[in-house]
C-alpha positions as MATLAB code, in Angstrom:
seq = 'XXXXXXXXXXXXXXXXXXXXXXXXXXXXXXXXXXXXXXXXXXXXXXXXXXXXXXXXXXXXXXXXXXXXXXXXXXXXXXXXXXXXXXXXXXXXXXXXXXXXXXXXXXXXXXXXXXXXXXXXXXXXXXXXXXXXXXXXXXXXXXXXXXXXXXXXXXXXXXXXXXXXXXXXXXXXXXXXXXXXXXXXXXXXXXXXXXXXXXXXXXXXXXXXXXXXXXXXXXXXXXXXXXXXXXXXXXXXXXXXXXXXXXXXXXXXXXXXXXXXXXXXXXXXXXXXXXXXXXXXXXXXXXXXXXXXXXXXXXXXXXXXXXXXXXXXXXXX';
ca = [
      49.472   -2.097  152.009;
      46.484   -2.170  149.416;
      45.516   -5.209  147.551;
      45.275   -2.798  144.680;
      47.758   -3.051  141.685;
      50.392   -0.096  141.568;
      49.735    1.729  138.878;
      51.603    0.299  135.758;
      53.738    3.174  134.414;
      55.699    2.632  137.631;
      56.278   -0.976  137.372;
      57.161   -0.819  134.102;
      59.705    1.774  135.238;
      60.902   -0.745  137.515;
      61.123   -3.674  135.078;
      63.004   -2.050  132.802;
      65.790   -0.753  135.289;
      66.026   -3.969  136.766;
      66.425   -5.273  133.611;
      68.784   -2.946  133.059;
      70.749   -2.757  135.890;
      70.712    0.997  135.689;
      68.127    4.193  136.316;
      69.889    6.239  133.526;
      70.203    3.156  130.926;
      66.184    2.809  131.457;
      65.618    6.346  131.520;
      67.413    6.646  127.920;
      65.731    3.499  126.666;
      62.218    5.610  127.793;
      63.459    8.395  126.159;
      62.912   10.115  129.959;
      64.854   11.763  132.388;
      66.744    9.966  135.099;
      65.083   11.979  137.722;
      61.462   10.950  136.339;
      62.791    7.618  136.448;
      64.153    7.614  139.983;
      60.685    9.616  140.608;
      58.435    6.940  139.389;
      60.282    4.194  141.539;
      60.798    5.859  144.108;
      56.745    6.695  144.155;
      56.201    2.639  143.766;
      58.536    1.789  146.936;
      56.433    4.102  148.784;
      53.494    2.401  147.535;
      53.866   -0.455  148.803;
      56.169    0.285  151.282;
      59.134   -1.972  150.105;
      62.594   -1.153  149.245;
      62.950   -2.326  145.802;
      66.585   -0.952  145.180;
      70.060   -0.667  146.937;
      71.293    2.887  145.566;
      75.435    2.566  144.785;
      77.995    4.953  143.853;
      76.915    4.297  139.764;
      74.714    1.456  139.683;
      71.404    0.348  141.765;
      71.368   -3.767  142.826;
      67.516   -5.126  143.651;
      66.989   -6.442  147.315;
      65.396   -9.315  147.784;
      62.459   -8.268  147.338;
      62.890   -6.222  144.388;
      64.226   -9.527  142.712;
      60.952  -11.217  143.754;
      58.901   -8.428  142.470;
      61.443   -8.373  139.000;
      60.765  -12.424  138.628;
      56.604  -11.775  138.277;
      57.030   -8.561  136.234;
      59.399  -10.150  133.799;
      56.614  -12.602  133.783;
      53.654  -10.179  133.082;
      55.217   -7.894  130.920;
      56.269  -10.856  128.539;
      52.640  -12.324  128.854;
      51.180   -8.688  127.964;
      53.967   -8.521  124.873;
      52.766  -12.208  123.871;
      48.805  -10.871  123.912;
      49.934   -7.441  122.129;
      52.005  -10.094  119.368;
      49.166  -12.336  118.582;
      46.433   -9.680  118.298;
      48.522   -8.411  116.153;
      49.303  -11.237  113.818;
      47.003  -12.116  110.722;
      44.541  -14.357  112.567;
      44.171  -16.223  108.929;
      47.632  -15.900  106.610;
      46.241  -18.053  104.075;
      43.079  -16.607  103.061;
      42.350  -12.995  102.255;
      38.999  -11.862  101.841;
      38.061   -9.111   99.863;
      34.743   -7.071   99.581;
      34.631   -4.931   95.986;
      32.199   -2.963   94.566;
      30.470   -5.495   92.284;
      30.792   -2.969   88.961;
      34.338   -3.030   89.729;
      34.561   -6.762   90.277;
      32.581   -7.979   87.542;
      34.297   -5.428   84.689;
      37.649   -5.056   85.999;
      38.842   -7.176   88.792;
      38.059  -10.507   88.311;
      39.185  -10.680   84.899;
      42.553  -10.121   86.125;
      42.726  -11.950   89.456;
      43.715  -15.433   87.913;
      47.115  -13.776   87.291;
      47.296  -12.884   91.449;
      46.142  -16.341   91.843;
      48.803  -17.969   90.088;
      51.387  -15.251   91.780;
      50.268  -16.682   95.108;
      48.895  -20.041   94.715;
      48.886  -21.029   98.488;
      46.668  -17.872   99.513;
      42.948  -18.385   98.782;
      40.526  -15.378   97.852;
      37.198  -14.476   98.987;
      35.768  -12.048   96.818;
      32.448  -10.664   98.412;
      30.665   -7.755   95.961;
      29.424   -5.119   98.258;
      28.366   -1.743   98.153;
      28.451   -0.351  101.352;
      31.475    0.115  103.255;
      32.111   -3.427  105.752;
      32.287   -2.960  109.663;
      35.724   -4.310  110.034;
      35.297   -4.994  114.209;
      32.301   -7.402  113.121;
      32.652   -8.861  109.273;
      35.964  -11.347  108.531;
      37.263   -8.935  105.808;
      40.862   -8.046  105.059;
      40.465   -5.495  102.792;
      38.061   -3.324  100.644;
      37.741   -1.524   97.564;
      35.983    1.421   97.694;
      34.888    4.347   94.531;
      35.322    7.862   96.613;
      36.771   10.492   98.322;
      38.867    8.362  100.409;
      37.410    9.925  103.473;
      36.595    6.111  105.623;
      36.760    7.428  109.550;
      38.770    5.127  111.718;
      40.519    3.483  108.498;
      43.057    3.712  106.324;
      42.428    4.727  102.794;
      44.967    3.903   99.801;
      44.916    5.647   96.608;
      44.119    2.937   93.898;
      43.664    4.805   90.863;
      41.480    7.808   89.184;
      39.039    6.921   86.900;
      37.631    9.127   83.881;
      33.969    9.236   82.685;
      32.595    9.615   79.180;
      29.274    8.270   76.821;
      29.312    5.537   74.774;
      26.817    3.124   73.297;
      26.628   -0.082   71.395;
      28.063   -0.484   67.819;
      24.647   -1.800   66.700;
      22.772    1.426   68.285;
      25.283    3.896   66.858;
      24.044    1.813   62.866;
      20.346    2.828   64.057;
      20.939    6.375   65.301;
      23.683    7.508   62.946;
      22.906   11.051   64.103;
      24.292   10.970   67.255;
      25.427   14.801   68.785;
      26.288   15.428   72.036;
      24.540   18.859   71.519;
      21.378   17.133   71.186;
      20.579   14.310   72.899;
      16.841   14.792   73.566;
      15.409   11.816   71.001;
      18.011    9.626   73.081;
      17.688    6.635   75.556;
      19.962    8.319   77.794;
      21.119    5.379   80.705;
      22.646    6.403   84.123;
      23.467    5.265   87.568;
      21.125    5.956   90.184;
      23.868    6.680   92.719;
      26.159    8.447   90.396;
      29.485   10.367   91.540;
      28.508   12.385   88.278;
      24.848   12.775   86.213;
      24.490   13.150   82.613;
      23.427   16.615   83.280;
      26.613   17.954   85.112;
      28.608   15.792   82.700;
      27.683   17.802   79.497;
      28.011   21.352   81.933;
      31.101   20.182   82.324;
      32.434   18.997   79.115;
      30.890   22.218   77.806;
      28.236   20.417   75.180;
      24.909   22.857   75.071;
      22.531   19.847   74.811;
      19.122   20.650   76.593;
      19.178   19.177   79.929;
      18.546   15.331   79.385;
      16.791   13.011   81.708;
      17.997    9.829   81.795;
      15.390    7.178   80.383;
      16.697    4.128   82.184;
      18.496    4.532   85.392;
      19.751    2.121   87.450;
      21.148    1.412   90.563;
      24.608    0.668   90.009;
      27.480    0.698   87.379;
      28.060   -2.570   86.416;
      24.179   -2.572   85.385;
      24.551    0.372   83.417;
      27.389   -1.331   81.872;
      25.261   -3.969   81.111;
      22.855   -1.864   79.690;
      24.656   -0.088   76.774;
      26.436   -3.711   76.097;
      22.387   -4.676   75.670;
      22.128   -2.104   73.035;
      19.501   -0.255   75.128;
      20.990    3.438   74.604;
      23.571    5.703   75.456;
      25.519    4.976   78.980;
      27.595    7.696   80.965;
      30.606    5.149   82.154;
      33.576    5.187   83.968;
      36.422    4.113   82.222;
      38.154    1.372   84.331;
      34.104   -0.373   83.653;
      33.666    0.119   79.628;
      37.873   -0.130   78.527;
      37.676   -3.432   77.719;
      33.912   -3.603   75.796;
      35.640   -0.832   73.351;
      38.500   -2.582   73.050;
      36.735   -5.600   71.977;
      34.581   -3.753   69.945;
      31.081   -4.173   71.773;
      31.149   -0.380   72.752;
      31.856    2.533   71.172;
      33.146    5.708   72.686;
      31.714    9.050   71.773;
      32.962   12.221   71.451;
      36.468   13.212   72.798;
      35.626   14.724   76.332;
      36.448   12.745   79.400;
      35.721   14.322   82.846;
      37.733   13.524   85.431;
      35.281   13.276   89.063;
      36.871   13.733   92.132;
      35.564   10.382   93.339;
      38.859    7.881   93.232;
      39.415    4.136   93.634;
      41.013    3.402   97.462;
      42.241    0.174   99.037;
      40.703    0.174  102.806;
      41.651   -1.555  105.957;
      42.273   -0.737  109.103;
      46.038    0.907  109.148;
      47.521   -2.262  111.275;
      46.105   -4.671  108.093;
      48.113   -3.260  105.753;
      51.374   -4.599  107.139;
      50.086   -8.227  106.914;
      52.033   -9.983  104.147;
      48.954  -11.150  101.995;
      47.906   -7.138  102.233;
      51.374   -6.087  101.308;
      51.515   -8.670   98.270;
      47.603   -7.844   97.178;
      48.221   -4.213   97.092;
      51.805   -4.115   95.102;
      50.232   -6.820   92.432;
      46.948   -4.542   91.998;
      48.906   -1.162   92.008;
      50.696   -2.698   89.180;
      47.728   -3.728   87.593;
      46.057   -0.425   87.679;
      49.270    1.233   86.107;
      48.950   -1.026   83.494;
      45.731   -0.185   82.735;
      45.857    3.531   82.148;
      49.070    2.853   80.066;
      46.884    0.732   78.109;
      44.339    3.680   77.241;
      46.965    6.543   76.923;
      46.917    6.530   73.213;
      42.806    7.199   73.466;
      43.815    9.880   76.326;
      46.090   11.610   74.287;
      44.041   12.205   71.844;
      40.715   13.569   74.230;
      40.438   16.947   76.117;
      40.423   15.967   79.908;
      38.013   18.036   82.216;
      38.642   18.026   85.921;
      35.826   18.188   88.075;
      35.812   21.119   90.580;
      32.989   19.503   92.513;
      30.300   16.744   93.125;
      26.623   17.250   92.076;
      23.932   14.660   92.657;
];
């Protein structure tokens, strides 16, 4: 006989009717057929020429050396289910770390995360700003929010919320340009994002304004900075909504016109599919899917009163 290990689908076959006491019981737990069963044993016997099985009338009884060959396969098959279980299990239960666009954290997360906080005071939070998508096999991350199509290969995208997109500017601004028209923008400081899901330009072809084409005086890179921007009184800022709610609600923005585009580009929760059935996951994702339903009922009244465009497709 060969040193070499019989190949496992047969032992497991094996385990399991010895287990079982039965080909058929096996076969039904395998959702097989009790001839592939019987196959697959008999194919193991032959391999290493042993008689693992006394065949009677309805039931098969393990020779002696089938019962010494069930005692160390009940013992590796537990050991492999005890290394499946603990690769499996949350290698850190009471810390979840998060990495979140930083426009998102800064203007709309961590305002609210206190309230998760005291929902879950035993689990600590890592919040780590980031941009670019984490590589889950290398960085200790748990879970990521992400601004897009939802299209992360090898992980598991969940829909968040949509997010709308319309100008607005500082109070003090709108006192020194009183003239403000979305037709005509040109003798604006026009600010933008410098890696926008949406540009001023296809933002006015879409909301159907006939302003000559502007070009954005100040552009940075990211939204939280253009944010910051319009709050500095520096000009007029194409923002998304879930960013600039809570500056017009306090009355340090000011939202003009009535168009808001809706961009294809959504908020997504992603992980790796196995993460999301780790308990701090679970309770993370129901507390900020309640949050973000909040949220737009908080701005339906403004909603309801604006004409919502839907974008057909992403420009740069």
């Amino acid at each position: 006989m060969s040193d070499r290990v019989p190949p496992l689908q047969g032992l497991y076959y094996f385990y399991l009717a010895a287990e079982m006491g039965s080909f058929k019981a096996a076969a039904e737990k395998l959702f097989v057929s009790a001839a592939a069963m019987s196959q697959q044993i008999r194919q193991l016997e032959e391999r290493i020429d042993v008689q693992l099985f006394e065949r009677q009338h309805r039931r098969v009884v393990l020779t002696a050396e089938g019962e010494t060959l069930h005692h160390y396969a009940k013992q590796a098959f537990r050991t492999l289910q005890d290394g499946v279980r603990q690769v499996s299990l949350d290698p850190d239960p009471n810390s979840m770390s998060l990495s979140v666009l930083p426009s998102f954290a800064q203007h709309w997360l961590v305002p609210r995360l206190g309230g998760f906080s005291q929902l879950h005071p035993n689990l600590s939070v890592m919040l780590m700003p980031k941009n670019s998508l984490v590589d889950f096999r290398q960085d200790r991350v748990d879970l990521c929010v992400r601004y897009g199509l939802g299209d992360y290969p090898g992980l598991h995208a969940a829909k968040l919320m949509d997010d709308h997109l319309y100008p607005v500017c500082h109070p003090l601004y709108l006192e020194q340009h009183p003239e403000v028209c979305l037709n005509d923008l040109s003798k604006h400081t026009l600010i933008d994002d410098a890696r926008p899901d949406m540009n001023w330009q296809y933002w006015l072809e879409l909301a159907g304004f006939n302003s000559s084409v502007p070009k954005a005086n100040l552009l940075y890179q990211g939204a939280h900075v253009v944010i910051e921007g319009a709050l500095a009184v520096q000009g007029i800022a194409l923002v998304r909504h879930s960013l600039a709610w809570k500056y017009i609600q306090q009355g340090l923005l000011v939202k003009l016109g009535n168009v808001e585009v809706k961009p294809r580009y959504r908020y997504y929760l992603v992980a790796p599919k196995p993460y999301f059935k780790r308990d701090k996951i679970k309770q993370f994702s129901e507390w900020i899917n309640q949050q973000a339903q909040q949220f737009w009922l908080e701005g339906e009244t403004q909603r309801s009163k604006s004409k919502i465009v839907n974008a057909p497709l992403i420009k740069n």
